[in-house]
LUMMARPA-302503 format. One record per residue (C-alpha): x, y, z. Coordinates in steps of 0.5 Angstrom, whole numbers, padded with zeros to 4 digits. Layout:
// residues N
<r><xx>X</xx><yy>Y</yy><zz>Z</zz></r>
...
END
This chain:
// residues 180
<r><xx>-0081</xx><yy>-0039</yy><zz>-0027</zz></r>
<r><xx>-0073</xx><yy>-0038</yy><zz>-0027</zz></r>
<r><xx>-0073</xx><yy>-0031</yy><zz>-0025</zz></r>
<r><xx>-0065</xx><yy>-0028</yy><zz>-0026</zz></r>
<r><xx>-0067</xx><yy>-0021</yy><zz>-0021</zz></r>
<r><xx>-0071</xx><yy>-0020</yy><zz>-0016</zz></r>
<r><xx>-0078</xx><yy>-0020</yy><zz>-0018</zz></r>
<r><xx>-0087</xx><yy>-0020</yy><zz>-0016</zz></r>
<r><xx>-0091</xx><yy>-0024</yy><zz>-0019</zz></r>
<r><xx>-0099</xx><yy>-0024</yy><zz>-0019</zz></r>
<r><xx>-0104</xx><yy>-0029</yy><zz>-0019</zz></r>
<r><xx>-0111</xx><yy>-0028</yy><zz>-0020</zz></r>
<r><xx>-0117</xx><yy>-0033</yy><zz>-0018</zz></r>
<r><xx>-0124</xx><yy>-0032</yy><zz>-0020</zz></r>
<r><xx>-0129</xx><yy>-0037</yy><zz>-0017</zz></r>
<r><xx>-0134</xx><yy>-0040</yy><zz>-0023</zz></r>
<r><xx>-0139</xx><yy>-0041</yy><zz>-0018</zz></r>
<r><xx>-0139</xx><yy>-0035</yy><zz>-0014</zz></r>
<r><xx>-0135</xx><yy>-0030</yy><zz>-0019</zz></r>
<r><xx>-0131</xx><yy>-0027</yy><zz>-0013</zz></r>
<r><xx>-0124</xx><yy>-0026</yy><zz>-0015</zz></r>
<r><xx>-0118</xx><yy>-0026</yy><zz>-0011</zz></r>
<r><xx>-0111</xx><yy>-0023</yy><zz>-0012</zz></r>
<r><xx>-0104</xx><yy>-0026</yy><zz>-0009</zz></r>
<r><xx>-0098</xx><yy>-0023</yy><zz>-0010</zz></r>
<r><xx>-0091</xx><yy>-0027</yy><zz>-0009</zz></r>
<r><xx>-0085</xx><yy>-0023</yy><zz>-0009</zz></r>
<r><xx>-0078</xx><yy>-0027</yy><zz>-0011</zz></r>
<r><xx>-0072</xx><yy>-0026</yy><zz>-0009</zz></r>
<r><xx>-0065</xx><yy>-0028</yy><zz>-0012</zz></r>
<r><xx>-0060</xx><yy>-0029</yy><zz>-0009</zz></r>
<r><xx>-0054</xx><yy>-0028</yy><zz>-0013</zz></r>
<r><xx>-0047</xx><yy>-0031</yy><zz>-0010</zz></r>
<r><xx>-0041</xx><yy>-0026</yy><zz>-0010</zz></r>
<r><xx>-0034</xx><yy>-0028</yy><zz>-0009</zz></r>
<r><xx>-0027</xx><yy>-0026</yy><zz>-0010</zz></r>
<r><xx>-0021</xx><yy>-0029</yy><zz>-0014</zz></r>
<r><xx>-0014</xx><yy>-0028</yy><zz>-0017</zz></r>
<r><xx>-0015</xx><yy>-0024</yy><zz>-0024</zz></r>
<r><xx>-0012</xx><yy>-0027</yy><zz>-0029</zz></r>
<r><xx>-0004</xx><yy>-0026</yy><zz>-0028</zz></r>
<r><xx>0002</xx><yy>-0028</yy><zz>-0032</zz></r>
<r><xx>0008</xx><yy>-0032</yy><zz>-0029</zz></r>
<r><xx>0015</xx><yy>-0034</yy><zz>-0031</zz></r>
<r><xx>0017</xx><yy>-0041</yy><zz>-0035</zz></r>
<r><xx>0017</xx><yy>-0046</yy><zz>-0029</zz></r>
<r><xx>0014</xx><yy>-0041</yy><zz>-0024</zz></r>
<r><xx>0009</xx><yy>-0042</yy><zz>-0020</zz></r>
<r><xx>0003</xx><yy>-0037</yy><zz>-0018</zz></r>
<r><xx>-0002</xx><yy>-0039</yy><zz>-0011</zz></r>
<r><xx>-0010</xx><yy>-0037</yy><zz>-0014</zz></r>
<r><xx>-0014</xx><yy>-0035</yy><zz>-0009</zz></r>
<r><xx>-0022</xx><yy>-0035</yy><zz>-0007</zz></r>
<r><xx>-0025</xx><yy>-0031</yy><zz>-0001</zz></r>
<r><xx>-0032</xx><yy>-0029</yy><zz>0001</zz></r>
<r><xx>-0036</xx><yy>-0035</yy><zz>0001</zz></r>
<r><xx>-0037</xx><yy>-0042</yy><zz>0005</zz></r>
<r><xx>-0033</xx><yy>-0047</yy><zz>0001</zz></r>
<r><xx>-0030</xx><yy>-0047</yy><zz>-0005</zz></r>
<r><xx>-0027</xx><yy>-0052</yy><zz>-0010</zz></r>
<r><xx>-0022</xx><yy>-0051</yy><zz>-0015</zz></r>
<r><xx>-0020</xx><yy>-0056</yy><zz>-0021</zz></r>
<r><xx>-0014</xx><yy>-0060</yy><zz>-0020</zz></r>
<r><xx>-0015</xx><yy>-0058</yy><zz>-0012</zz></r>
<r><xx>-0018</xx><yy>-0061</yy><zz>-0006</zz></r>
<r><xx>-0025</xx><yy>-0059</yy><zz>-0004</zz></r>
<r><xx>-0026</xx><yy>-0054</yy><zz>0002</zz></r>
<r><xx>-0019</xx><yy>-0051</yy><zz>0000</zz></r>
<r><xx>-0020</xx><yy>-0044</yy><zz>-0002</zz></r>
<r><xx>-0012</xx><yy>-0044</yy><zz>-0005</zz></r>
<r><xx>-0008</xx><yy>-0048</yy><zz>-0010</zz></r>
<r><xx>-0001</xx><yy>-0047</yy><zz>-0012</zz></r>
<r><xx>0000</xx><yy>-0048</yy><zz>-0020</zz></r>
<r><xx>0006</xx><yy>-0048</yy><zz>-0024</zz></r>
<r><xx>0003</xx><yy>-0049</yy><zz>-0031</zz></r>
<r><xx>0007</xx><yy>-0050</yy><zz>-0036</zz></r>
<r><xx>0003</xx><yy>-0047</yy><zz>-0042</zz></r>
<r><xx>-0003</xx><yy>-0041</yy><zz>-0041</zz></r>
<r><xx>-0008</xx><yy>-0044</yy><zz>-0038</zz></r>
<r><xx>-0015</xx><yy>-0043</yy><zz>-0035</zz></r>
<r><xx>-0017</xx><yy>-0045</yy><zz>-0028</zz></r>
<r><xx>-0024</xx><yy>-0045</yy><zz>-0025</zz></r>
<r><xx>-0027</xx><yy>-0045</yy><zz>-0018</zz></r>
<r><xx>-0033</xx><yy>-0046</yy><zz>-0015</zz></r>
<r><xx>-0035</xx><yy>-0043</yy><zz>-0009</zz></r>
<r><xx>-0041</xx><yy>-0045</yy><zz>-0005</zz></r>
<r><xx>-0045</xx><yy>-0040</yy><zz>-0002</zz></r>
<r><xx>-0050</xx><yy>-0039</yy><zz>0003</zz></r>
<r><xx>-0056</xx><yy>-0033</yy><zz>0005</zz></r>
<r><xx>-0058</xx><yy>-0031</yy><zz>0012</zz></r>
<r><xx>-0064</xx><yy>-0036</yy><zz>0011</zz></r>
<r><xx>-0060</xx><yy>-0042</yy><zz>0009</zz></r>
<r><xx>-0061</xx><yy>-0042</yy><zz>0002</zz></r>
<r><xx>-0055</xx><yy>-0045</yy><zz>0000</zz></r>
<r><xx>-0052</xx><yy>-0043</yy><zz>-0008</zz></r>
<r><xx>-0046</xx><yy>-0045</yy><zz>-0013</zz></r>
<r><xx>-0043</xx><yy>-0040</yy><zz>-0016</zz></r>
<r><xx>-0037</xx><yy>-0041</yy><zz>-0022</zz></r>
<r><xx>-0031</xx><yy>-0036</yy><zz>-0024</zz></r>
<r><xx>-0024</xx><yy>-0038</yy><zz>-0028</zz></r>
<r><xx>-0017</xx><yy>-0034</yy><zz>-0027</zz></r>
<r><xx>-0013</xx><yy>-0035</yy><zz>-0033</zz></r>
<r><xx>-0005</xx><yy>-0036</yy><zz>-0032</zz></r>
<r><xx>-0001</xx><yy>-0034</yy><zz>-0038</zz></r>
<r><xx>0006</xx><yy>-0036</yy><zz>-0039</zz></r>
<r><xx>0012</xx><yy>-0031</yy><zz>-0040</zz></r>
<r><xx>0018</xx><yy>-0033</yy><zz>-0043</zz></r>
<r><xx>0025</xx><yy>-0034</yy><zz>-0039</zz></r>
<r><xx>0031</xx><yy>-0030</yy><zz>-0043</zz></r>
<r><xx>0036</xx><yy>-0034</yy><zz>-0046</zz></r>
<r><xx>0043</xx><yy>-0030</yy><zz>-0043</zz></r>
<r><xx>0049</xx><yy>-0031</yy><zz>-0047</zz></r>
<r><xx>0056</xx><yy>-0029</yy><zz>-0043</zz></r>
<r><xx>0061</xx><yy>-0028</yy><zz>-0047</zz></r>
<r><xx>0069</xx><yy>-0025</yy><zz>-0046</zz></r>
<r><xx>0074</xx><yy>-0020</yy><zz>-0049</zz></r>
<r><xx>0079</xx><yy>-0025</yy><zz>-0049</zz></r>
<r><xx>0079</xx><yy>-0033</yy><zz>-0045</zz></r>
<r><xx>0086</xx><yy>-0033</yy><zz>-0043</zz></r>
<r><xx>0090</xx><yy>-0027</yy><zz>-0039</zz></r>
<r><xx>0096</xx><yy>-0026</yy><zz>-0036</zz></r>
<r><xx>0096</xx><yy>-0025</yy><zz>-0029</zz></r>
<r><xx>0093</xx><yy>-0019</yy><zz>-0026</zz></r>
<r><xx>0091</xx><yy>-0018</yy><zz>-0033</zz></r>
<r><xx>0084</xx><yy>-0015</yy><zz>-0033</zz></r>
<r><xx>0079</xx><yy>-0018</yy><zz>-0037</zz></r>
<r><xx>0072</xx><yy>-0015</yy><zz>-0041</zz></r>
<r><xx>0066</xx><yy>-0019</yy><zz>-0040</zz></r>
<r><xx>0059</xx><yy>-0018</yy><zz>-0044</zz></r>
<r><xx>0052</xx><yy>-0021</yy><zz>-0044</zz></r>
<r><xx>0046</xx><yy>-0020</yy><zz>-0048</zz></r>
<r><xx>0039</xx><yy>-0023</yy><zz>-0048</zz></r>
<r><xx>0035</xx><yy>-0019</yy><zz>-0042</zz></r>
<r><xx>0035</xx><yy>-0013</yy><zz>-0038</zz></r>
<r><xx>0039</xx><yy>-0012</yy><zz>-0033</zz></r>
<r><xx>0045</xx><yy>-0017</yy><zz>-0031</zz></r>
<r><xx>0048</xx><yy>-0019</yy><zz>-0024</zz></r>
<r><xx>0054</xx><yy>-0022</yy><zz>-0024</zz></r>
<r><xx>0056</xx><yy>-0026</yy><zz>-0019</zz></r>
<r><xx>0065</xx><yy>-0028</yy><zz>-0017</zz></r>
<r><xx>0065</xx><yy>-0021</yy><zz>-0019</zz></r>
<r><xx>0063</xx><yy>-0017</yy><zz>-0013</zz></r>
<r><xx>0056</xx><yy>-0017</yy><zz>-0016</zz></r>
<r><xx>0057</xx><yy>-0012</yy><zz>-0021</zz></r>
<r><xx>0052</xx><yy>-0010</yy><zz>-0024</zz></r>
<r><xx>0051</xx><yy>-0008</yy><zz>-0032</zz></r>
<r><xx>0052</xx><yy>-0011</yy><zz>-0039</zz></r>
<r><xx>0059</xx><yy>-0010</yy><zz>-0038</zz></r>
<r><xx>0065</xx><yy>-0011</yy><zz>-0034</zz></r>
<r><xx>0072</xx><yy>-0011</yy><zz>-0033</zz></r>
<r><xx>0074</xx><yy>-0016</yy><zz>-0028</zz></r>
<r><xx>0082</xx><yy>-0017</yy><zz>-0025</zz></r>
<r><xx>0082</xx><yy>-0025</yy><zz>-0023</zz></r>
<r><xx>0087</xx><yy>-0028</yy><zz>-0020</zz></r>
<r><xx>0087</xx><yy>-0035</yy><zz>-0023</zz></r>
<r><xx>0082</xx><yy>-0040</yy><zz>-0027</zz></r>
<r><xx>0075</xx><yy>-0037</yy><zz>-0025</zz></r>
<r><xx>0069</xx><yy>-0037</yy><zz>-0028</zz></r>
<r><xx>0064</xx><yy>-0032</yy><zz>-0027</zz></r>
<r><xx>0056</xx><yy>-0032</yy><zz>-0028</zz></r>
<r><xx>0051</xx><yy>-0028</yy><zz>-0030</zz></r>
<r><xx>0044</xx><yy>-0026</yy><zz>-0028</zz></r>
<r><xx>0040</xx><yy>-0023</yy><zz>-0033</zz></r>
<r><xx>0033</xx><yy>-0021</yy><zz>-0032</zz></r>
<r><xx>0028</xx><yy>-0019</yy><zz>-0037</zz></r>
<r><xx>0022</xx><yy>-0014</yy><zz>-0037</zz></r>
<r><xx>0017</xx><yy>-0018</yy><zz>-0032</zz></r>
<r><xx>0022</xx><yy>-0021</yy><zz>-0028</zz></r>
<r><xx>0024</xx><yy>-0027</yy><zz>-0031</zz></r>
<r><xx>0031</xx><yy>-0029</yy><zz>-0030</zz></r>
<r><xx>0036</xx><yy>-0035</yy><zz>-0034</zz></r>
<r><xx>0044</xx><yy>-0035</yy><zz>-0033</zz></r>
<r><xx>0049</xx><yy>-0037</yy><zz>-0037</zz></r>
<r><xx>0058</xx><yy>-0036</yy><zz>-0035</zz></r>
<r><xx>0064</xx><yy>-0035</yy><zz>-0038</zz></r>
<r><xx>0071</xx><yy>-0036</yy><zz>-0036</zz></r>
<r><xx>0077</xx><yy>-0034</yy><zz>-0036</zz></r>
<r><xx>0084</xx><yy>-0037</yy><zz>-0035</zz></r>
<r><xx>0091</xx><yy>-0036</yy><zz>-0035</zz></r>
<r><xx>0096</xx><yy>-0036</yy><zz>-0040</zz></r>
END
């Protein structure tokens, strides 16, 4: 018997010189392993993730040390990571267990900064313009914020962008602007 909930059974005897019969009844309970894990989860290109387990005795991820009940992952591609946990009752019967966390890959922008003109006079202002995300920093420009700004430099100066996309994904890209 290979029993998936808890279950009784009977067994019934007769005794073939006597005739007397005889009933037992068993009852089998299943234990059933229970833990918890990360849900699946997605991260940025060259990002990485900790992967978490918790509620049993010890647990064993795939490419991780036995007994650790984390790993950090930075896949490089979707992927999908086990663990196994090993699980005890109050009576010491000892079970183990299996659960996957997938990882899937977002992919970072690509950010491109691009100038009104590449060449200003002194104390000439200049705009600056990037596309590829969402929301743009520029830093050397007081981090200011936008897809476009107008910066006054001072002399040869090169601005960088920050783009950030939807799921928190980032890439740069610069620009700069000299003197004529």
């Amino acid at each position: 018997m290979n029993p998936l909930t808890t279950s009784t059974y009977s067994a019934t005897g007769t005794n073939t010189v006597t005739g007397c019969v005889s009933e037992k009844t068993v009852s089998v309970a299943v234990f059933e392993p229970t833990f918890v894990t990360t849900s699946d989860t997605a991260i940025c290109n060259k990002g990485s993730v900790n992967l978490i387990a918790s509620g049993a005795t010890s647990f064993t991820w795939t490419g991780g040390q036995p007994g650790i009940h984390f790993i950090t992952v930075s896949p490089s591609v979707t992927t999908i990571y086990s663990v196994t946990a090993l699980s005890q009752t109050v009576n010491g019967l000892k079970c183990l267990s299996t659960q996957t966390v997938e990882v899937s890959i977002y992919n970072n922008p690509t950010i491109t900064a691009s100038y009104q003109r590449s060449v200003v006079c002194r104390g000439e202002s200049v705009d600056l313009y990037a596309k590829g995300a969402d929301t743009y920093t520029w830093t050397n420009a007081g981090n200011k914020n936008g897809d476009t700004i107008s910066v006054f430099p001072l002399n040869k100066t090169t601005y960088m962008v920050i783009g950030t996309d939807m799921f928190g994904c980032r890439d740069t890209s610069d620009v700069t602007v000299e003197f004529s």
